[in-house]
BAPA-184709 format. One record per atom (N, C-alpha, C, O, CB): residue in three letters; x, y, z. Coordinates in steps of 0.02 Angstrom, whole numbers, plus 50000, padded with zeros to 5 digits. Glycine has a CB too. Example, Ala and Ser with C-alpha at 12.3 -4.5 7.8 and 13.67 -1.06 7.14 Angstrom:
2
ALA506604971650390
ALA506154977550390
ALA506604983550390
ALA507124983450423
ALA505654977650452
SER506424988850354
SER506844994750357
SER506455000250394
SER506705005750402
SER507044997050286
END
This chain:
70
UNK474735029752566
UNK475375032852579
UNK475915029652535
UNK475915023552531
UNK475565032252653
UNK476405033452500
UNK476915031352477
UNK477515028352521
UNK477705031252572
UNK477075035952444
UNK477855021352496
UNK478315022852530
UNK479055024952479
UNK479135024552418
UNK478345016852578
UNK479575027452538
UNK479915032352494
UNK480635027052519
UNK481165029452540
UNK479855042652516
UNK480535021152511
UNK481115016552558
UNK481715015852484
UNK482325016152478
UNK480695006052598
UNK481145014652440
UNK481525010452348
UNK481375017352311
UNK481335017252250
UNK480895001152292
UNK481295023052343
UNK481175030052285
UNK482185031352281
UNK482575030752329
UNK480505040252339
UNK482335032852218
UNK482955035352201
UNK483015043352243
UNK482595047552260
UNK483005035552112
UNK483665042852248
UNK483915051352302
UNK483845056052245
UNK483985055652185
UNK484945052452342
UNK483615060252278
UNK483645066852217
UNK484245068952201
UNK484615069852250
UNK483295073652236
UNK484445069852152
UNK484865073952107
UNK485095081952134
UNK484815087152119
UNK484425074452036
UNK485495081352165
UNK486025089952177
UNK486245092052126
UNK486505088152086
UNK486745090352220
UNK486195099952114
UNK486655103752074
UNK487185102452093
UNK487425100552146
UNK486605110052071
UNK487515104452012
UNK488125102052018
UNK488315111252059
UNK488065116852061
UNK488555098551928
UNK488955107552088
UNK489115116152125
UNK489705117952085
UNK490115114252058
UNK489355116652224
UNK489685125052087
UNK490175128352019
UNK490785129152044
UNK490785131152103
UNK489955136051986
UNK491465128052013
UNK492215126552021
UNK492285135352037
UNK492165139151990
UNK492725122251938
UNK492435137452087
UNK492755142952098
UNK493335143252110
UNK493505148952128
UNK492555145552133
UNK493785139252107
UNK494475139252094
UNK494945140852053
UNK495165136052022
UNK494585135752096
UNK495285147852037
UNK495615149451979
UNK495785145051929
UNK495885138951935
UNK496105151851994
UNK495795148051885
UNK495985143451800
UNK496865145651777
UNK497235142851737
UNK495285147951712
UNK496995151651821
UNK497725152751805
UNK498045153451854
UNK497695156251896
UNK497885157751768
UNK498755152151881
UNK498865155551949
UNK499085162251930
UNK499145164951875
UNK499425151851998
UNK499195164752004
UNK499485170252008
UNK500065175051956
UNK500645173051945
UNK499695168852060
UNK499825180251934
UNK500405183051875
UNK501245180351927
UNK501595175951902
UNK500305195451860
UNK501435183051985
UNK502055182552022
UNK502285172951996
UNK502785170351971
UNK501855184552127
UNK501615170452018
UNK501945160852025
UNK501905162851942
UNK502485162851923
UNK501235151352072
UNK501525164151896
UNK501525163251847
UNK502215164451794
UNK502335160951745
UNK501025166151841
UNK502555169251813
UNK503225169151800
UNK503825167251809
UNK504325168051773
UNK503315171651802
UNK503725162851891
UNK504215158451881
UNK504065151651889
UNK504495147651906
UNK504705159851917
UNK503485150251878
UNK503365143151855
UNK503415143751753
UNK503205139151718
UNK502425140351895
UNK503725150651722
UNK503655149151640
UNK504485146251636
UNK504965146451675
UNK503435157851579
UNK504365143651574
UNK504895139951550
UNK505675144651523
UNK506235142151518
UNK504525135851489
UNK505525149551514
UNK505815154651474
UNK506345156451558
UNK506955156751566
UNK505105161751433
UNK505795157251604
UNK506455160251657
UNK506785156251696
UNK506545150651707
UNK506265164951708
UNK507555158751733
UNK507855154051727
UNK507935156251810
UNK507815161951830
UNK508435153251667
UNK508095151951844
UNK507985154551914
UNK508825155251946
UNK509195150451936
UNK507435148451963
UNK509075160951981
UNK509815160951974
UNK509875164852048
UNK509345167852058
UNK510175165351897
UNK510265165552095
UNK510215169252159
UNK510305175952142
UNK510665178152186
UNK510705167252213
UNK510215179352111
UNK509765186052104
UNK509265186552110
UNK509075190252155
UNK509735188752059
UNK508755182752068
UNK508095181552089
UNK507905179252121
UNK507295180152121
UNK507815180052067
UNK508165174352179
UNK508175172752242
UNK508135177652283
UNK507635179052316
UNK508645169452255
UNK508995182652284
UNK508755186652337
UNK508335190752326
UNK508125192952379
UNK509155189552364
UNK507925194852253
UNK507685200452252
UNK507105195552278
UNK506755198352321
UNK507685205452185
UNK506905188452262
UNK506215186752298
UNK506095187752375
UNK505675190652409
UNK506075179352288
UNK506775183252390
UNK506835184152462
UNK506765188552507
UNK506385188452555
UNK507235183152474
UNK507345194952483
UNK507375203252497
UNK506465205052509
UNK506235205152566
UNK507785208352411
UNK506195205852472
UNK505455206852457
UNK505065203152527
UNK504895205652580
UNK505235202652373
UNK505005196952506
UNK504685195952565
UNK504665195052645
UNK504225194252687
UNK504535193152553
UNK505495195552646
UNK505675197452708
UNK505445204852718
UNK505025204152762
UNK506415196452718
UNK505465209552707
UNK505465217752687
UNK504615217852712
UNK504455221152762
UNK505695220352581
UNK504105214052673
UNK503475212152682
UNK503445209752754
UNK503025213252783
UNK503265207052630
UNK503665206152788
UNK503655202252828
UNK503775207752895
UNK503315209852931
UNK504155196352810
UNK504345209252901
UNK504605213752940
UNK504135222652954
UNK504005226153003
UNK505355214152903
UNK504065223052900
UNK503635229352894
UNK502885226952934
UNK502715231652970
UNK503525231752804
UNK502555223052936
UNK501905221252964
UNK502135219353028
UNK501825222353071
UNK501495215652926
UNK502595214953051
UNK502935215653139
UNK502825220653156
UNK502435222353200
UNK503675215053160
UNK503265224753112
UNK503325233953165
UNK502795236553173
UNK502705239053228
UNK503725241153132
UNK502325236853131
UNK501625239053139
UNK501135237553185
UNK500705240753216
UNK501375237853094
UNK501415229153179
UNK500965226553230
UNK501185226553307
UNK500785226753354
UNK500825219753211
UNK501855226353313
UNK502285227153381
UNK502035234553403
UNK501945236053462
UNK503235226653368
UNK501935239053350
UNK501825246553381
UNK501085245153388
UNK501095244553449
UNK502055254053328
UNK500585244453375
UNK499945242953384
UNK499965241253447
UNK499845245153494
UNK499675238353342
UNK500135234653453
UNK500275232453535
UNK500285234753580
UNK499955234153632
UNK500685230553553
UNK500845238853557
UNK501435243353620
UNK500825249153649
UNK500605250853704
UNK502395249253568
UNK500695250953581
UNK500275257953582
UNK499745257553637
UNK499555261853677
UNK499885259453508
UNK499495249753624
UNK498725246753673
UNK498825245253724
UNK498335244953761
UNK498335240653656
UNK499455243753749
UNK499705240653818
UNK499925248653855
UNK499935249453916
UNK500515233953805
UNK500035252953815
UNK500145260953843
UNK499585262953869
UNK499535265353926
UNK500325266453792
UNK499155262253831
UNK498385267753848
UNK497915263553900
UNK497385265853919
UNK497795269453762
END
């Protein structure tokens, strides 16, 4: 019988980086150097994702509502 007490651990693949190489086009434009960040583009960001935000409540508040009806 072998013993396997002084045998070296086997060797794992290496596992492959699935983590983007670029971010996002949106972060990608205002992390570039060229733009300049000013409260316009604040609020049109802001505007936006509040707008995003609010729109999926109502949907989901009516979903609710709708399930707590029937």
């Amino acid at each position: 019988m072998s013993d396997s007490k002084g045998a070296a651990p086997a060797q794992e693949a290496p596992q492959p980086d699935f983590r983007p190489t670029e971010p996002p086009s949106q972060l990608r434009w205002v992390m570039s150097r060229e733009s300049t960040w000013d409260m316009s583009k604040e609020r049109e960001f802001i505007e936006k994702l509040l707008n995003q935000r609010f729109s999926f409540f109502l949907v989901f508040y009516a979903l609710v509502l709708k399930a707590g009806i029937d």
